[in-house]
MDTraj code that builds the backbone (N, CA, C; nanometers):
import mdtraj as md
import numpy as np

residues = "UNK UNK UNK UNK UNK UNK UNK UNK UNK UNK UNK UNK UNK UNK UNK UNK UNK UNK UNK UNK UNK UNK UNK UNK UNK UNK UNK UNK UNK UNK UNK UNK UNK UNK UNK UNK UNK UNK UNK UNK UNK UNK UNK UNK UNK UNK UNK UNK UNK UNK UNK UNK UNK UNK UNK UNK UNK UNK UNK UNK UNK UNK UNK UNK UNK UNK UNK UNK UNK UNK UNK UNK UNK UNK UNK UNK UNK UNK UNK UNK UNK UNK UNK UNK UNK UNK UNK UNK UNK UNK UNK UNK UNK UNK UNK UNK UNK UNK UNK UNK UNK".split()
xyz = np.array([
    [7.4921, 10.7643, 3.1473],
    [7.3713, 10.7204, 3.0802],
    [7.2473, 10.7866, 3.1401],
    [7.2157, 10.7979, 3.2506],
    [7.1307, 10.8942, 3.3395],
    [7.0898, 10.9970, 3.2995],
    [7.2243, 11.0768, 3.2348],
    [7.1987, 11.2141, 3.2168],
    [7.1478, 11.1931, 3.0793],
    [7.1161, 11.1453, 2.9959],
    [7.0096, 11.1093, 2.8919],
    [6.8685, 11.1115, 2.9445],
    [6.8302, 11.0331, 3.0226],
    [6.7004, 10.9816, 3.0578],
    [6.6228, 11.0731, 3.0133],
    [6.6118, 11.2324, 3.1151],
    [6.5231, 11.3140, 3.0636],
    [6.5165, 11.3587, 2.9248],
    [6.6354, 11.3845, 2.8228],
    [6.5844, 11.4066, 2.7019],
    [6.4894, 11.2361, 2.6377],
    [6.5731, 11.1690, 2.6660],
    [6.4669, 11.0515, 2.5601],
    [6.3359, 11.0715, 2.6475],
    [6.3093, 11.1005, 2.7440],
    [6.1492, 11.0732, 2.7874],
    [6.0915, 11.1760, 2.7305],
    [6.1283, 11.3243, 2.7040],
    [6.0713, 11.4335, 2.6823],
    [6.0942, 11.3763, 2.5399],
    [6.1353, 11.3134, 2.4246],
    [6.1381, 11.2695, 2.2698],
    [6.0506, 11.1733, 2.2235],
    [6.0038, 11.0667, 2.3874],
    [5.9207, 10.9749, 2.3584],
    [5.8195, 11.0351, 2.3859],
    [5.8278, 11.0972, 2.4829],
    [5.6406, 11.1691, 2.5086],
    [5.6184, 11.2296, 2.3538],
    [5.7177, 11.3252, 2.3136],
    [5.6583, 11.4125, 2.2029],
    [5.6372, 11.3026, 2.0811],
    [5.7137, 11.1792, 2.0613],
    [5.6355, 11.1205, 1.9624],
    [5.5306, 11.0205, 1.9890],
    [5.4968, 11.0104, 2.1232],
    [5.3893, 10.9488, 2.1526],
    [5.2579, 11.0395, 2.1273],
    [5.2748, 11.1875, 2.1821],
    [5.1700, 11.2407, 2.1420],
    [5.1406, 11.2825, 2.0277],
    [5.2691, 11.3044, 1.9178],
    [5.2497, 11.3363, 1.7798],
    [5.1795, 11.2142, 1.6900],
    [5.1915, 11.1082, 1.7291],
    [5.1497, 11.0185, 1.6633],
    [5.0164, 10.9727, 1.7105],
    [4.9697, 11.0057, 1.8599],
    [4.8196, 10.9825, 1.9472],
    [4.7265, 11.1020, 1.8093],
    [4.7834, 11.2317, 1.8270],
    [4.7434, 11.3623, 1.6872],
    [4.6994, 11.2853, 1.6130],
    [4.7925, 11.2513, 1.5053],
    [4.7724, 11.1812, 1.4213],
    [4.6986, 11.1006, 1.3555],
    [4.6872, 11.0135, 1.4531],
    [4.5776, 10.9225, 1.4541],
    [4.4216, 10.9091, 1.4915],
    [4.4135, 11.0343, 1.5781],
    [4.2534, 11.0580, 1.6195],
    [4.1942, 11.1515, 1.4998],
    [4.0839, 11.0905, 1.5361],
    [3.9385, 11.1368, 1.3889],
    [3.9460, 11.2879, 1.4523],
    [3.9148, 11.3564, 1.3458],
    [3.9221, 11.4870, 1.3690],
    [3.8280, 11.5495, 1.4590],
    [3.6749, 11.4899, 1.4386],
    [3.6402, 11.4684, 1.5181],
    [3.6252, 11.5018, 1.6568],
    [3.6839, 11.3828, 1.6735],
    [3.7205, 11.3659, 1.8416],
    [3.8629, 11.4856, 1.8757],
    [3.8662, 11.5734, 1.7971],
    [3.9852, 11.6687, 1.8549],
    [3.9178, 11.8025, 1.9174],
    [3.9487, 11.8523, 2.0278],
    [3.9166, 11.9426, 2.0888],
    [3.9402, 12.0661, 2.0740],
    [3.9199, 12.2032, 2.1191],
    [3.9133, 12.3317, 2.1297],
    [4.0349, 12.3611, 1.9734],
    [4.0996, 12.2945, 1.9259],
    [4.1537, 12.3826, 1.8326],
    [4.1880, 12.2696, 1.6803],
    [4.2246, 12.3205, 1.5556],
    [4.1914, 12.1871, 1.4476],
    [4.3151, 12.1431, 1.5348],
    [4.2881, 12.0188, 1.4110],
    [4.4128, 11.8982, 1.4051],
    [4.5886, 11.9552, 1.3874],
    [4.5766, 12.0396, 1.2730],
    [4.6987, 12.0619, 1.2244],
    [4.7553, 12.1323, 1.3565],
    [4.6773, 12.2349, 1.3952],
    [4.7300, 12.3523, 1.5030],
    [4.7885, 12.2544, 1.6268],
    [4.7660, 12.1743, 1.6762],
    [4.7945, 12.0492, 1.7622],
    [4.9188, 12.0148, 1.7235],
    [4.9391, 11.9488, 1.5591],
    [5.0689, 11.9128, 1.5887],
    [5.1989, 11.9886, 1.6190],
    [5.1228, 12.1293, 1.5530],
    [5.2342, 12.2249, 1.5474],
    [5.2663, 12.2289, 1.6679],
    [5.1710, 12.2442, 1.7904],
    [5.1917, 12.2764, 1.8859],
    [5.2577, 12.1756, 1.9805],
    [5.2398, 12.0110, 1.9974],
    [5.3048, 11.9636, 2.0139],
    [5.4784, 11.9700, 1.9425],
    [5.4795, 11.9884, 1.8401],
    [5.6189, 11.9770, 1.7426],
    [5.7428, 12.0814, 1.8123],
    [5.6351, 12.2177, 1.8373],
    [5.7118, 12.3427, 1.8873],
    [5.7659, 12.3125, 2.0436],
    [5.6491, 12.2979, 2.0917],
    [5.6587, 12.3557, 2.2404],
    [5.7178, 12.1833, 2.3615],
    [5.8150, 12.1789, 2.3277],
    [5.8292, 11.9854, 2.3766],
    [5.8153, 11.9280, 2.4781],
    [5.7967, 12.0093, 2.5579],
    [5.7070, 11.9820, 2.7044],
    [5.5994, 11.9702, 2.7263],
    [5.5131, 12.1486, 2.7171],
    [5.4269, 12.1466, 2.7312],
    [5.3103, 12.1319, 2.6400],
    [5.3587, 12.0972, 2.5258],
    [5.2502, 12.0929, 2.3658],
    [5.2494, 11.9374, 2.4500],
    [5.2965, 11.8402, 2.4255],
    [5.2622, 11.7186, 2.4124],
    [5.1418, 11.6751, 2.5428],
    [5.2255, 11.7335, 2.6757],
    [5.1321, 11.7531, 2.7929],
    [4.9950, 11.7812, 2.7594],
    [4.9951, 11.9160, 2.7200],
    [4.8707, 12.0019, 2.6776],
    [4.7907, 11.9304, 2.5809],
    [4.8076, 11.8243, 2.5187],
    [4.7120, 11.7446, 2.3659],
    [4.6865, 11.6399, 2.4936],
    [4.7748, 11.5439, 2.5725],
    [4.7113, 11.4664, 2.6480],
    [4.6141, 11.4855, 2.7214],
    [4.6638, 11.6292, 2.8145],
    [4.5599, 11.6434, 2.9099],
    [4.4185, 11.6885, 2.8353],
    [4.4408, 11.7923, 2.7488],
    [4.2748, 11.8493, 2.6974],
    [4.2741, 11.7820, 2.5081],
    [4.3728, 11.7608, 2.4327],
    [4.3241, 11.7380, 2.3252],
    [4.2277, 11.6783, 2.2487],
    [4.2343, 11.6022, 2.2977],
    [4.1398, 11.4894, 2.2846],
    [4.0400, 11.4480, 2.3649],
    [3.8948, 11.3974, 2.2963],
    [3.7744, 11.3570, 2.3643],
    [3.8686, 11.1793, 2.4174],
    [3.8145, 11.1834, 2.5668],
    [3.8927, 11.0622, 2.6114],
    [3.7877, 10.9984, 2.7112],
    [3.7540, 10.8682, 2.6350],
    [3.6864, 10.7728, 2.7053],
    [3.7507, 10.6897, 2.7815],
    [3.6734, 10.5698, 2.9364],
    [3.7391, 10.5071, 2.9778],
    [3.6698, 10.3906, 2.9382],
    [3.7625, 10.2739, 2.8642],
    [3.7868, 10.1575, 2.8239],
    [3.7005, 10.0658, 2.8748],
    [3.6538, 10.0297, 2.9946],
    [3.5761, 9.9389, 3.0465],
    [3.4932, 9.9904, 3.1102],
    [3.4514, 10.1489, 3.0908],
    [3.3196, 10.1784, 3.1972],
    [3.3578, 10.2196, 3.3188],
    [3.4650, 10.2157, 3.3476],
    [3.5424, 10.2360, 3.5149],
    [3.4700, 10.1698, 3.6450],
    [3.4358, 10.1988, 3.7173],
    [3.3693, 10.1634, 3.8198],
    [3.2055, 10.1908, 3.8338],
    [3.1781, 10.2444, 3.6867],
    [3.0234, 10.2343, 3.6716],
    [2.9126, 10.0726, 3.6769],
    [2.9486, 9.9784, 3.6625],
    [2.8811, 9.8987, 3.6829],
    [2.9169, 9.7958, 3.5565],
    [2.9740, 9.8412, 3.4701],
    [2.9221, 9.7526, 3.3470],
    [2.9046, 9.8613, 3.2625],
    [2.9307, 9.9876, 3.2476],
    [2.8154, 10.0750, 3.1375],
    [2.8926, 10.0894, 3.0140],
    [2.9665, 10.0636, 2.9915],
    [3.0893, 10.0402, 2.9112],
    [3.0344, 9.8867, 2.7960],
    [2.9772, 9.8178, 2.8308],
    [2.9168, 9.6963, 2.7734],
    [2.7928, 9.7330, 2.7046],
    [2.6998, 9.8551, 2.7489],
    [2.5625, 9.8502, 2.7444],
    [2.5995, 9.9736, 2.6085],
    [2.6926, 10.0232, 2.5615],
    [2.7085, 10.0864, 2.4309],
    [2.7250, 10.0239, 2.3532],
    [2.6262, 10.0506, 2.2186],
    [2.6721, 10.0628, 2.0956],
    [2.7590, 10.0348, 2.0189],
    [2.8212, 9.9506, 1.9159],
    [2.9207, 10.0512, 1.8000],
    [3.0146, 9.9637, 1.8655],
    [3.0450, 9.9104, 1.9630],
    [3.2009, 9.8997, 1.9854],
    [3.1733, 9.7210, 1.9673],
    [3.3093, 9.7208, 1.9841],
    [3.3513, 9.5672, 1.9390],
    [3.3330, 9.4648, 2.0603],
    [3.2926, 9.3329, 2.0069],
    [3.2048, 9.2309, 2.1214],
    [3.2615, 9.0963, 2.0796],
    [3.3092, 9.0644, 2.1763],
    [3.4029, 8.9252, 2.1613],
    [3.2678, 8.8240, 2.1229],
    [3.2750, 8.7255, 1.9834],
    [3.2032, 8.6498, 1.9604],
    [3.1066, 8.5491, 2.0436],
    [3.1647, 8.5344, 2.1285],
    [3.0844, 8.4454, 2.2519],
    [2.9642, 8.5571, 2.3096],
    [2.9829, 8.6764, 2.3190],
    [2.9618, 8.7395, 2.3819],
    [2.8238, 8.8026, 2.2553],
    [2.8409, 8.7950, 2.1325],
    [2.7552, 8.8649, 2.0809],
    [2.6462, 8.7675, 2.0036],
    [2.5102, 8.8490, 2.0914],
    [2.4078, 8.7588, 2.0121],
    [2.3348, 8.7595, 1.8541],
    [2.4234, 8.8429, 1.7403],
    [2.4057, 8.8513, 1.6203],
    [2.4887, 8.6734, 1.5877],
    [2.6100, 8.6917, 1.6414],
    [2.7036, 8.5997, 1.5611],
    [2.6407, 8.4574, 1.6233],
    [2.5674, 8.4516, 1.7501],
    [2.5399, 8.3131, 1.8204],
    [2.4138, 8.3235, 1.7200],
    [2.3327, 8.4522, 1.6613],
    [2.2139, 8.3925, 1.6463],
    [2.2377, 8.3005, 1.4707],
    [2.3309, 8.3417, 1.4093],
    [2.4387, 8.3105, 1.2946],
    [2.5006, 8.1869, 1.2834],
    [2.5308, 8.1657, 1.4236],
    [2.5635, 8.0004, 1.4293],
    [2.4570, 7.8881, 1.4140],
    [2.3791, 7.9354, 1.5249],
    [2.2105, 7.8801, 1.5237],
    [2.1547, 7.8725, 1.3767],
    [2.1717, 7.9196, 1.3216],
    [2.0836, 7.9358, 1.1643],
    [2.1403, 7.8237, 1.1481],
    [2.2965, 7.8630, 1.0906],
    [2.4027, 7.7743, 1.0132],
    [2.3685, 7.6445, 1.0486],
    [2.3440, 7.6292, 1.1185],
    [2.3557, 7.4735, 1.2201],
    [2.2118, 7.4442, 1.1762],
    [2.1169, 7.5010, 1.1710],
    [1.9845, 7.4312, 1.1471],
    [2.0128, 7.4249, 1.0032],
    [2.0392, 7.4962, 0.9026],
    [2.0403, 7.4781, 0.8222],
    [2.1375, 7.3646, 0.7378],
    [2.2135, 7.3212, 0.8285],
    [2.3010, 7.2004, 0.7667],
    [2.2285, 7.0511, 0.8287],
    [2.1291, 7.0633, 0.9560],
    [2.0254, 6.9491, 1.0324],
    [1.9289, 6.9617, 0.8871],
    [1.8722, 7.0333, 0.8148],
    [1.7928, 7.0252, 0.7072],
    [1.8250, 6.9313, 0.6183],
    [1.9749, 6.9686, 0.6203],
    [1.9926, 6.8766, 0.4571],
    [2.0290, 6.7900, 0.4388],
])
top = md.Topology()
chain = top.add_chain()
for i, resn in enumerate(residues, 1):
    res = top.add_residue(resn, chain, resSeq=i)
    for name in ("N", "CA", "C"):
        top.add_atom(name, md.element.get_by_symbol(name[0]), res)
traj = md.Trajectory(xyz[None], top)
């Protein structure tokens, strides 16, 4: 069973990264298009999939890393309801507006 291991890891990487392709906005794809990526992952099954992780893609870190918080102080991204003062200021209305009537 062992002597499997390395092909399924080298089959999961390549459809992990064929499908990471896939799914990123074009956009956010680096030094070469989209299509040329998958090919290149598809062909090369080592080092294509490697090569899209390490440079393909524009790659942010998730919580800001060890910057302080700076990860919170952007834009655009998604804000747990407690946390966002559109939806508290939304509740506040709602609520006065049902003390009215």
């Amino acid at each position: 069973m062992l002597r499997y291991l390395p092909f399924l890891l080298i089959i999961a990487l390549t459809i992990y990264a064929f499908i990471d392709c896939l799914n990123t906005p074009e956009e956010e794809v680096k030094h070469l298009p989209k299509v040329i990526w998958v090919i290149i992952i598809l062909l090369f099954s080592i080092v294509g999939p490697v090569v899209w992780l390490a440079a393909g893609k524009k790659r942010t870190l998730a919580g800001g890393g060890f910057g302080g918080g700076a990860g919170r102080a952007r834009r655009g991204q998604w804000v747990a309801p407690d946390d966002n003062p559109e939806f508290l200021r939304s509740l506040r209305d709602e609520q006065d507006g049902k003390d009215k009537n």
